[in-house]
N, C-alpha and C positions, 0 to 999 in steps of 0.2 A: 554837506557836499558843496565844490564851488560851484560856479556854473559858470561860462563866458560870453560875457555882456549883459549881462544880468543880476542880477540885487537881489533877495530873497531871506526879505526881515520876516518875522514871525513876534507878534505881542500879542500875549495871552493866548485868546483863540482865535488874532486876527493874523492873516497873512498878508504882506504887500510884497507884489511881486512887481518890478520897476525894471522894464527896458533902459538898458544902460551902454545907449553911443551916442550921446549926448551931440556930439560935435557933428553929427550925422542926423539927428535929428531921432536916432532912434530905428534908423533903416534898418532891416531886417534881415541875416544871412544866414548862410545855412546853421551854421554853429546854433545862432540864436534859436531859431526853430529847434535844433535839438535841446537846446537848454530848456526852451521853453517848456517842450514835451516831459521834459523828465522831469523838470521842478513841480509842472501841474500833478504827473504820477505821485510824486513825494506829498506834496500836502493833501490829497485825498487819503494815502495810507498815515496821516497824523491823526491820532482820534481827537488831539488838543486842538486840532483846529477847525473851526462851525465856517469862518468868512472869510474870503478872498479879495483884495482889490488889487486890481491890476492899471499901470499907470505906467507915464514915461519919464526919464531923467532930464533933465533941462528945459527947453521952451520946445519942443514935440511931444507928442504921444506915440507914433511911428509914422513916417512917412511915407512906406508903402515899403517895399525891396530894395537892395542897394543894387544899382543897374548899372551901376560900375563895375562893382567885383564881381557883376553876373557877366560881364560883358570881359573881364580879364580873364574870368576863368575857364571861359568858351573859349576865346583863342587860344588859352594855353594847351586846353585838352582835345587829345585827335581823335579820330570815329574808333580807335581801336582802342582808346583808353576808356568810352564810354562802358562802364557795367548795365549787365543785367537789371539790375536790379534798379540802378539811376532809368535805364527804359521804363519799366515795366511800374514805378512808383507814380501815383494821381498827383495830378498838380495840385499845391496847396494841403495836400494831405498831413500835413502835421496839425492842421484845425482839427483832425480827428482825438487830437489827445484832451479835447476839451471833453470829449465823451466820457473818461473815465472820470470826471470831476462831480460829484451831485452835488455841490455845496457851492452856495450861492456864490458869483465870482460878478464883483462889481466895476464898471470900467470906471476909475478918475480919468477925465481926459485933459489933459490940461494944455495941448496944442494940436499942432495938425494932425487930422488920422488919415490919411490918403491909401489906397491901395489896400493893399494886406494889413494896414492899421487899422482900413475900415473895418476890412472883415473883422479884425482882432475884437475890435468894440460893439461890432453886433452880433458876435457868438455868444460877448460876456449877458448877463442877465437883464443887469441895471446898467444904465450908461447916465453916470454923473459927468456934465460937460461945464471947463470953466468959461469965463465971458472972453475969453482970448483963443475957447477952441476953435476949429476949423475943420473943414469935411472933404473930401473930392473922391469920388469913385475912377481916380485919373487913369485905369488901367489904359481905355481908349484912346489917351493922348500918344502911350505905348504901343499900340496899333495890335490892342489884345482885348479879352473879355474879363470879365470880373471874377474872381477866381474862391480858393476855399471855401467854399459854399454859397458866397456873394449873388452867384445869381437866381439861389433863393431864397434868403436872409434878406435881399435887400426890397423884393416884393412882399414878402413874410410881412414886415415891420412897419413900409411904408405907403403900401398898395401899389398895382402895376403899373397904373400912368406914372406916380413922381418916380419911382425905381428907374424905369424907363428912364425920364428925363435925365438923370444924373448920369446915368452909364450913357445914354446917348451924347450928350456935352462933354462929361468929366470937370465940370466947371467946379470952381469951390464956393462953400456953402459957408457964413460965419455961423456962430453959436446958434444966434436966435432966432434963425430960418432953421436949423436943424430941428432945436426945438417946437416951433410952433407944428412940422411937417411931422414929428413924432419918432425922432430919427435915434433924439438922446430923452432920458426920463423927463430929466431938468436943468437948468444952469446955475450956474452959481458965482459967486464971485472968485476971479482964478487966486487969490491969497486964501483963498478958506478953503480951497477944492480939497486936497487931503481931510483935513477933517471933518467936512460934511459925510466924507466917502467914511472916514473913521464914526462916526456916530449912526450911521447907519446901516453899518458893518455892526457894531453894538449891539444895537439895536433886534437885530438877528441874532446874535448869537448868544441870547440869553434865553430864547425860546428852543424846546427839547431840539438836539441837533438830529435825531434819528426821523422825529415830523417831517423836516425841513426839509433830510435829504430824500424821504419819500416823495415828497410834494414835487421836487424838481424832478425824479426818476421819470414819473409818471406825467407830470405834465410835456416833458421835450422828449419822450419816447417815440410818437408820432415825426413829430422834426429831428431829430437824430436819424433815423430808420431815412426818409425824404435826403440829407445832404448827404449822407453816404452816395449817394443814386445820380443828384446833381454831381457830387467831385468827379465821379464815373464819365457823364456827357462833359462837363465842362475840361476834362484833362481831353477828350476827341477834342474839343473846338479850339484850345487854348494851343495843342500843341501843332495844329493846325495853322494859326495863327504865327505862330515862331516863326515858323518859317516861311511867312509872306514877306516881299517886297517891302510892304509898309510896316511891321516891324522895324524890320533893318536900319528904312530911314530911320524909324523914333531911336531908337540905340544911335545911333550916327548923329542923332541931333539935341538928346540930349547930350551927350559928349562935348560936343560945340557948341551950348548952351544956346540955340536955335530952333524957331520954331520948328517941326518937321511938314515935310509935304508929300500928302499920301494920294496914291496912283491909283487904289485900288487892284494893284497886283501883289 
């Protein structure tokens, strides 16, 4: 099947699933979300495949949303074009297609995970980071909250105070503060990040696959059941958020590559 913006190698029993808008850093749009959703549906229904790595094309991992075409595509569409169904869907809710995956899905991170990148990299299991990745829970700078399950994956992983600090800043993090804080497994050198992520992918996937994918059912069954419940509050807060004053400036200023200045309205 193709998919759009997206890469979808398969060797042996390993899959590399590779965001691909390189020139974008890997930004994320709608399309992609559904790519994403349906490529993860496809390699769970492979029995050839035990391991997942998931990675970005060029020097990003994902940078978060494309706030451009999110921001062209609001103006083009009026209150009467809006669907049902665009109301009534959680924000972030294509994280949920990671639910149907039980098979280990490793993040190579090999540049910035910002936003929705982060989420991407702390839904996946293992987070292999190269020494050039980089971190930001920048939603804030966008004058929003942390989103696809973010704001409870991101205390999950790393305790409430540093969680905190990050969503409260948005500031960016390099490789080796990620890892000392427990944010990624390990780093690695960014020339070898694929294949550390390939041999550990290996590595997996010579032990029975039916074990493996019990082991993960039953260990993220708890936390599965938990971000269903957050996407739920966080789609009340986030969409709440949209349409604040300070929003608007952060749209308006990253447009004009300026810092934005928020009112509190």
């Amino acid at each position: 099947m193709d998919y759009k913006d997206i890469i979808l190698e398969k060797e042996k029993h390993i899959a590399i699933l590779m965001l691909n808008r390189p020139e974008k850093l890997n930004a994320i749009t709608y399309d992609m979300r559904q790519s994403i959703s349906h490529a993860l549906l496809e390699l769970q229904q492979d029995d050839d495949i035990r391991a997942i790595i998931l990675t970005g094309a060029g020097k990003g991992f994902c940078s978060g949303a494309d706030v451009q075409l999110q921001v062209i595509r609001d103006a083009a569409v009026s209150s009467e074009q809006i669907s049902r169904k665009s109301i009534l869907e959680l924000v972030g809710s294509f994280i949920l297609s990671f639910e149907v995956v039980n098979k280990p899905i490793i993040a190579a991170i090999n540049g910035i995970a910002a936003g929705v990148g982060l989420t991407l990299a702390l839904v996946c299991d293992i987070r292999i980071a190269s020494t050039k990745s980089r971190f930001s829970a920048i939603w804030v700078k966008r004058g929003l909250i942390p989103d696809g399950g973010a704001t409870y994956l991101l205390p999950l992983i790393l305790g409430m105070d540093k969680a905190l600090e990050l969503a409260f800043t948005g500031e960016i993090i390099e490789a080796e503060e990620a890892e000392r804080i427990g944010l990624v497994t390990r780093i690695v050198p960014h020339e070898e990040l694929l294949l550390r992520a390939k041999e550990l992918a290996e590595k997996i996937s010579v032990n029975p696959p039916i074990a493996i994918e019990m082991m993960k059912r039953i260990m993220l069954q708890t936390l599965r059941s938990i971000l269903r419940d957050h996407l739920i509050f966080e789609s009340y807060a986030q969409n709440i958020c949209r349409g604040t004053e300070d929003a608007k400036e952060a749209r308006r200023a990253f447009l004009e590559k300026r810092e934005p200045e928020f009112k509190g309205k």
